[in-house]
C-alpha positions in Angstrom: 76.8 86.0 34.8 77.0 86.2 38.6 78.3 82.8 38.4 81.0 83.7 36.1 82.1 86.7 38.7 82.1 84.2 41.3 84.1 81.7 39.9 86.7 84.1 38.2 87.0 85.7 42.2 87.5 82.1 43.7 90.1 81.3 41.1 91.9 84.4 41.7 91.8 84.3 45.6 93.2 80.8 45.4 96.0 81.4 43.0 97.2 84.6 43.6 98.4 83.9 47.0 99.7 80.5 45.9 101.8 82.3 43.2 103.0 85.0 45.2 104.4 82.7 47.9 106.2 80.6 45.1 107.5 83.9 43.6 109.1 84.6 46.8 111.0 81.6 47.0 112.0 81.5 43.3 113.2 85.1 43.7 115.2 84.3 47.0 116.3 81.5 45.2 117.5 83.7 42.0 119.2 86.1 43.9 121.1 84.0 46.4 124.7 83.7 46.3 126.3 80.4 46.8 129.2 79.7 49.2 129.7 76.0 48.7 129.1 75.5 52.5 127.0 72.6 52.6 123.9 72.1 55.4 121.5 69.8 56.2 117.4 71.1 55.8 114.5 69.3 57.6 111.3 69.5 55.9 108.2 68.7 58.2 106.9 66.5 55.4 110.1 64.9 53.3 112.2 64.8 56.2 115.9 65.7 56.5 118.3 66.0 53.7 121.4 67.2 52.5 122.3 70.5 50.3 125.8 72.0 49.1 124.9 75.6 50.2 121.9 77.6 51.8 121.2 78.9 48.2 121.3 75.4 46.9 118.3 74.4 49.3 116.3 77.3 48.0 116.4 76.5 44.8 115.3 73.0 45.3 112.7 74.5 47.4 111.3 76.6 44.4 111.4 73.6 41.8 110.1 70.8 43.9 107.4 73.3 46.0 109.0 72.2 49.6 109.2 74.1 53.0 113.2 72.9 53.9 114.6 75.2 56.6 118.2 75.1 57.6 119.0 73.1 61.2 122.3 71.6 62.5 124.6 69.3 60.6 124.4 66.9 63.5 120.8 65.9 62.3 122.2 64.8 58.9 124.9 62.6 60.3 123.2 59.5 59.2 122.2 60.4 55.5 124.4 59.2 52.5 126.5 62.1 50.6 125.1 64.2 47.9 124.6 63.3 44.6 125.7 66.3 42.6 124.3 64.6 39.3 121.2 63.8 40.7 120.5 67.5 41.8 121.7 68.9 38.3 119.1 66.4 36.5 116.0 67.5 38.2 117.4 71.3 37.7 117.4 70.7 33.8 113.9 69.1 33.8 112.1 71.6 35.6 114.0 74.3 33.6 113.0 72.9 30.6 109.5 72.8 31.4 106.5 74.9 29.6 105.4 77.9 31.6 101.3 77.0 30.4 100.1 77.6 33.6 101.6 80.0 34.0 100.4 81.9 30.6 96.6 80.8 31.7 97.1 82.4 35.1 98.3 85.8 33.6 95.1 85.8 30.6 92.4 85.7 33.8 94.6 88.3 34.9 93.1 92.4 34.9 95.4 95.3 34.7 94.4 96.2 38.7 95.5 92.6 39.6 98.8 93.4 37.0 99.6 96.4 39.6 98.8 94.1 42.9 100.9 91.2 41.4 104.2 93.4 40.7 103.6 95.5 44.5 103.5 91.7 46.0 106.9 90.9 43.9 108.6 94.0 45.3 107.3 93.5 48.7 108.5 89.9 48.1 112.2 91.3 47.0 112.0 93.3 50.3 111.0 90.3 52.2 113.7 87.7 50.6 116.2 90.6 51.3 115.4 90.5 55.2 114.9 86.6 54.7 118.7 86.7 53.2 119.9 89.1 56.3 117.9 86.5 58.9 119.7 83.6 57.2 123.3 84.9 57.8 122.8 86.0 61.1 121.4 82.5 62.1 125.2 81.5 60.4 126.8 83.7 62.2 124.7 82.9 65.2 125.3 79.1 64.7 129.4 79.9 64.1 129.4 80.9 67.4 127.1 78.6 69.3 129.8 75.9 67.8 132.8 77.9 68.9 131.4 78.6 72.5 130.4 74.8 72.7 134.1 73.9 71.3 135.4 75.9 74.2 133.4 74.3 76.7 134.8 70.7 75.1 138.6 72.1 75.7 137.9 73.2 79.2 136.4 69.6 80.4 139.4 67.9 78.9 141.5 70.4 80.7 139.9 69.4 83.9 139.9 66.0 82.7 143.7 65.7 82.0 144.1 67.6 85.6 142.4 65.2 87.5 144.0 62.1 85.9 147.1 64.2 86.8 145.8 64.3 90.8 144.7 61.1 90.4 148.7 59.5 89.4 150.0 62.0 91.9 147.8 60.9 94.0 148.4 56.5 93.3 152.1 57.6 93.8 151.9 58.8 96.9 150.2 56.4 98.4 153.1 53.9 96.6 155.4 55.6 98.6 153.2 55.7 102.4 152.8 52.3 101.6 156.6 51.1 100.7 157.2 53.3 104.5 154.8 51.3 105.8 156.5 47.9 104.6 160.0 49.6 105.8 158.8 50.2 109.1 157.3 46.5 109.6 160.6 45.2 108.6 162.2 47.8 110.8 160.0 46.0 113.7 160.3 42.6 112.5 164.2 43.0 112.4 163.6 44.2 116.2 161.9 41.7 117.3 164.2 38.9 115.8 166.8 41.1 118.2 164.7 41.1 121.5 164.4 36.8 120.7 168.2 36.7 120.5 168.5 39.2 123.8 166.2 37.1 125.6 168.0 33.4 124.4 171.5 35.4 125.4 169.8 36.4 128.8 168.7 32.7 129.2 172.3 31.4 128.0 173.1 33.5 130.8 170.9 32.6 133.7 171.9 28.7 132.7 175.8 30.4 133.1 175.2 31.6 136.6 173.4 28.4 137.7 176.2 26.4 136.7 178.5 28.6 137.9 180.0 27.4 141.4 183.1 30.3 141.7 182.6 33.5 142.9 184.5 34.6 139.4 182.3 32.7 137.3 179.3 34.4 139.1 180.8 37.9 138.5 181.6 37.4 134.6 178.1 36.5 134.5 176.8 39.7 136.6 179.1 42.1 133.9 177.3 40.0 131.2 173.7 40.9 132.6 174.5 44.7 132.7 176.7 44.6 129.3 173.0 43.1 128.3 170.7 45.1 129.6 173.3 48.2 128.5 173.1 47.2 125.3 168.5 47.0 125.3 168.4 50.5 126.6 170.6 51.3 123.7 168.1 49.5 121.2 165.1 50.9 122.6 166.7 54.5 122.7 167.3 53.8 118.7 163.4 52.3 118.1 161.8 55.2 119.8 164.1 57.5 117.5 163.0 55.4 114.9 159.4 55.8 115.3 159.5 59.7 116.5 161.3 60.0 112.9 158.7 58.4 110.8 155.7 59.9 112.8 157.3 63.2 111.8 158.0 62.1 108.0 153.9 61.2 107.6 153.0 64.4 109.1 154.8 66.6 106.7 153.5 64.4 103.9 150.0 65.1 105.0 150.6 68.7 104.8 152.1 68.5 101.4 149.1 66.5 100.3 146.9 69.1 102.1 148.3 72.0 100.1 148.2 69.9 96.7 144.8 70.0 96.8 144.1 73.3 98.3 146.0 74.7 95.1 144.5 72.0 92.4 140.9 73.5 94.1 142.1 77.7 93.4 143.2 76.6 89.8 140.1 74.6 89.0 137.7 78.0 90.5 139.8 80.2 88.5 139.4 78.2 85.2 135.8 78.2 85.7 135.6 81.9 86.4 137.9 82.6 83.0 135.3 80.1 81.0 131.9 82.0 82.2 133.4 85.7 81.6 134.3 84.3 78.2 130.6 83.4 78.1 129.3 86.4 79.4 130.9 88.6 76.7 130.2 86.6 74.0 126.2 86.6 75.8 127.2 90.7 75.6 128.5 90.9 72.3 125.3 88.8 70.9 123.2 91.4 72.8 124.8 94.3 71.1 124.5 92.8 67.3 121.3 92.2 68.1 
């Protein structure tokens, strides 16, 4: 007889608290309410998979007596569609089951364990109730985890675009310093070819005055001398110009440059300061749902 006790306790201790914990999903599972939103579940022992709604992965939970719990979409990337039939099938076969073990577990049943069995169904209601309310703050949660990281995509390919922007704005620039640069060497070139033919005209005259025998012929050749030397104080009057002109021109570029930058830098801090007050409330309004 003590036997009997004994074996009648052990049965009970082991399938009361199996029951109960399938109740609780069954229930969840009953009273869920779809939204045809689909996620991906990872089970510790079947893996990852696909499910048209949180509901829908409750149910299968129930019927198939698996522990799938909700995670990102991202981890389902690489699994094929879902197979609507497929689901349906397995729905129809475990509705159309026998509920004998069932019927055997409620005959070893006593009125006492009668009254513990429905208290753990309604503390198993109250407990899929605050499951449900977990579940859609995780959504919700999740929602907004997606739309902060969203905004932090938009913002790097804001600062992206901007510094291709500084970048071309930059290449043109230096386009332009270095077609001044190629002016200027032809500028000098072209004065140089001019010194060559100043100096060949001041040896065409040197020739002049050693040929010349007259006193005429040596003064024509003295007027030529200073009309020549005139005319190099003239070009080297113009080059300096030249030069004093185009050392100005590079030092007002730099400056521009300089305060290119300077503003590109205050835009870039203020976009960044915009981007963590918009995390910092959203960090706030979490706080306060919480």
């Amino acid at each position: 007889m003590r036997y009997q006790i004994f074996f009648v306790g052990l049965t009970f201790i082991i399938f009361v608290p199996y029951q109960s914990e399938a109740n609780n999903k069954c229930f969840t599972a009953k009273t869920c309410l779809h939204n045809a939103i689909e996620i991906c579940g990872e089970d510790q022992i079947q893996g990852t998979r696909r499910f048209f709604d949180t509901c829908d992965m409750k149910e299968y939970n129930c019927l198939q007596g698996t522990s799938y719990v909700k995670v990102s979409l991202g981890r389902c990337q690489n699994l094929p569609p879902i197979e609507e039939k497929s689901n349906k099938k397995i729905l129809q076969q475990n509705e159309e089951m026998p509920n004998d073990e069932q019927d055997a577990g409620k005959s070893l049943q006593t009125p006492e364990e009668n009254s513990e069995q429905e208290q753990g169904a309604e503390k198993s209601f109250e407990l899929g109730e605050e499951n449900s309310r977990q579940e859609q703050d995780e959504e919700k949660i999740s929602e907004k985890y997606e739309d902060n990281s969203r905004q932090e995509k938009e913002a790097e390919s804001l600062q992206m675009n901007e510094d291709n922007s500084k970048q071309e704005q930059d290449a043109v620039e230096s386009t332009e310093i270095h077609e001044e640069n190629s002016k200027q060497e032809n500028d000098e070139e072209k004065s140089v070819d001019k010194r060559e033919e100043d100096s060949n005209q001041e040896q065409d005259a040197e020739l002049a005055i050693e040929e010349a025998q007259d006193e005429e012929k040596i003064k024509d050749v003295a007027k030529l001398k200073d009309v020549a030397k005139l005319k190099e104080v003239a070009k080297l009057k113009d080059e300096t110009k030249l030069k004093e002109a185009a050392k100005l021109k590079e030092v007002a570029k730099l400056k521009e440059v300089a305060k290119l930058k300077e503003v590109a830098k205050l835009k870039e801090v203020a976009k960044l300061k915009e981007v963590a007050k918009l995390k910092a409330d959203d960090v706030k309004k979490d706080n306060k749902r919480e």
